[in-house]
N, C-alpha and C positions, 0 to 999 in steps of 0.2 A: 717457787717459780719467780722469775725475774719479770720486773715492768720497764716502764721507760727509763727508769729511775734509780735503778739498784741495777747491781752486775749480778750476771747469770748466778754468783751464789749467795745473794738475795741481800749484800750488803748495802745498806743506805750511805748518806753522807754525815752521821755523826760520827764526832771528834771523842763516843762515847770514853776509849779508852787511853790512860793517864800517857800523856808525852814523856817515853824513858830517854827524852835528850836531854844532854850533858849541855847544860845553858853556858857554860864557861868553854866549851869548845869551840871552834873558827864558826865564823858565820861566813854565811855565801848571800851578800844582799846586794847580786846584779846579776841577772838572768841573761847575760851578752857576754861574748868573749868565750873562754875554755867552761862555764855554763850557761853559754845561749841552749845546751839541749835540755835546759828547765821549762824554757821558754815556752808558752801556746803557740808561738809563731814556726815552732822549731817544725821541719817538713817530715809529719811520719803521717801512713795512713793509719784511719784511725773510724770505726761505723759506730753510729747512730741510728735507732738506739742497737745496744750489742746486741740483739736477738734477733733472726728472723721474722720478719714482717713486709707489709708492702709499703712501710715508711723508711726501712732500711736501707741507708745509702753509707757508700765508703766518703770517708774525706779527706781529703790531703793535709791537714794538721788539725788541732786541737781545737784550734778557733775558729776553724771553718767547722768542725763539727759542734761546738759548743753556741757558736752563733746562730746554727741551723734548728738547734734544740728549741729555741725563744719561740717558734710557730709547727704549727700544724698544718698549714697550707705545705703542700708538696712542690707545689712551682717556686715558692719562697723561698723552699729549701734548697731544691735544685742551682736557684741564683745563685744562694750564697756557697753552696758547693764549688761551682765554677768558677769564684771569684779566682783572678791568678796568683794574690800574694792572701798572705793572712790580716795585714790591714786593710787591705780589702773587701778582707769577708767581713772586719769588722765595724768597716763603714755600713755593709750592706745588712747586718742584722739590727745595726741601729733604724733601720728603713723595715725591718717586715712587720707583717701584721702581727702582733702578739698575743701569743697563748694565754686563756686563760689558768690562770692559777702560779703566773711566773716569779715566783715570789724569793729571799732568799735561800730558803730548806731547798727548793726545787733546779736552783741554780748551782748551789754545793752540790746536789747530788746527782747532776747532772755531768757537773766538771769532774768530780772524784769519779764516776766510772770511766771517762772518757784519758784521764791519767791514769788510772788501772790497765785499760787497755796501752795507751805509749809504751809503759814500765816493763812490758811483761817481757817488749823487744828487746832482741838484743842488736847492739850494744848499749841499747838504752837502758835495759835494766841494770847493769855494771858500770855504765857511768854513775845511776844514782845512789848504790850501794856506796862507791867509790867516796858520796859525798859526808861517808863515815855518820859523825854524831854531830855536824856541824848545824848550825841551826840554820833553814833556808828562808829567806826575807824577797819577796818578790818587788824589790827597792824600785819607785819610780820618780818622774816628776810630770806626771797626766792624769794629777789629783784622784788616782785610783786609792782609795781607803779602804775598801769592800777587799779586790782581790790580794793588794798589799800593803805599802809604806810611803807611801808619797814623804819626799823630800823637798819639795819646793819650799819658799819662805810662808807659803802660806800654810802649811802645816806642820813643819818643823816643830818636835816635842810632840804632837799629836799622835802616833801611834799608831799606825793600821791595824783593820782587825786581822792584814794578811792570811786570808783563806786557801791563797792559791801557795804560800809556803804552806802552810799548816796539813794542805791534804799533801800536797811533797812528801811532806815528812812520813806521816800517817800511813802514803802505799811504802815509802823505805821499809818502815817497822815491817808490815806486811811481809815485802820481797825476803823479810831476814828473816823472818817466822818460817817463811816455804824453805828457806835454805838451808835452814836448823835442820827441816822435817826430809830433807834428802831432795838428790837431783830431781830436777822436774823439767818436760821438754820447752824449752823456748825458740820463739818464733825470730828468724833475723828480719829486722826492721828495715832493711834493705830490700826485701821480697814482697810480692803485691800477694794481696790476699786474695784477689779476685776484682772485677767490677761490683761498679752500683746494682744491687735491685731496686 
């Protein structure tokens, strides 16, 4: 049985098994342009948490679902739902009251279901198939270390722990596993799933 936390088939956010990428292959370290649909900001709907409950609500991207995760107030959530852009939502999850226990375990695995969900779309899942063995860097300069790479002068040679490539990569493996094991129905990311409950 799945919680807040894991997807319906009970997977958490560790990085338990060995990365089979080809380190010498292309890297993709900018989530804008012909890979803006890497991106959290990218428009797909996407619930929180995936289960039926009466906390469950759809969201229009990643980051509005991922910003909504940080509390357990339902009006909180609701704000940050209806934010209209995704920097928006992420002004506004810097603003809500927060969850106890929001720690980093609970943050990767919060994101990792909510990119299991994006991925499964299509054309989203075939774009990120498409992004072969290349190793994904979610490259910025907004001193993010946690979810990527910051580039600025300030951290130049530093290193990100890039989380938010790393689970990338992580559902890619996945989606190639499902595809090893034969067709499987997917959902077009163009189509709504329904409203909020």
């Amino acid at each position: 049985m799945s919680d807040e936390f894991t997807d319906s088939a009970g997977r958490g956010p560790y990085l338990s098994d060995p990365a089979p990428v080809d380190r010498t292959a292309s890297r993709i370290d900018s989530f804008t342009g012909e890979y803006g649909f890497l991106s959290n900001f990218y428009p797909v709907e996407v619930r929180f948490p995936d289960y039926k409950s009466q906390m469950t609500m759809n969201y229009p991207s990643v980051e509005h679902g991922y910003q909504a995760a940080k509390t357990i107030d339902p009006n909180h959530r609701d704000w940050v739902r209806s934010a209209e852009t995704a920097s928006e939502a992420k002004r506004r999850g810097q603003k809500v009251t927060m969850r106890s226990g929001w720690n980093a375990t609970m943050r990767v695995s919060v994101m990792a279901g909510l990119l299991r969900q994006k991925f499964r779309l299509e054309p989203l899942r075939s774009q990120l198939l498409a992004t072969g063995d290349a190793e994904l860097i979610e490259g910025n300069t907004w001193h993010d270390q946690f979810w990527g790479d910051c580039r600025c002068p300030q951290h130049i040679g530093m290193g990100g722990l890039n989380w938010l490539g790393e689970l990338l990569m992580k559902v890619r493996r996945e989606l190639r596993s499902e595809s090893s094991a034969g067709p499987r129905p997917t959902q077009d990311a163009t189509s709504s799933s329904g409203s909020a409950t």
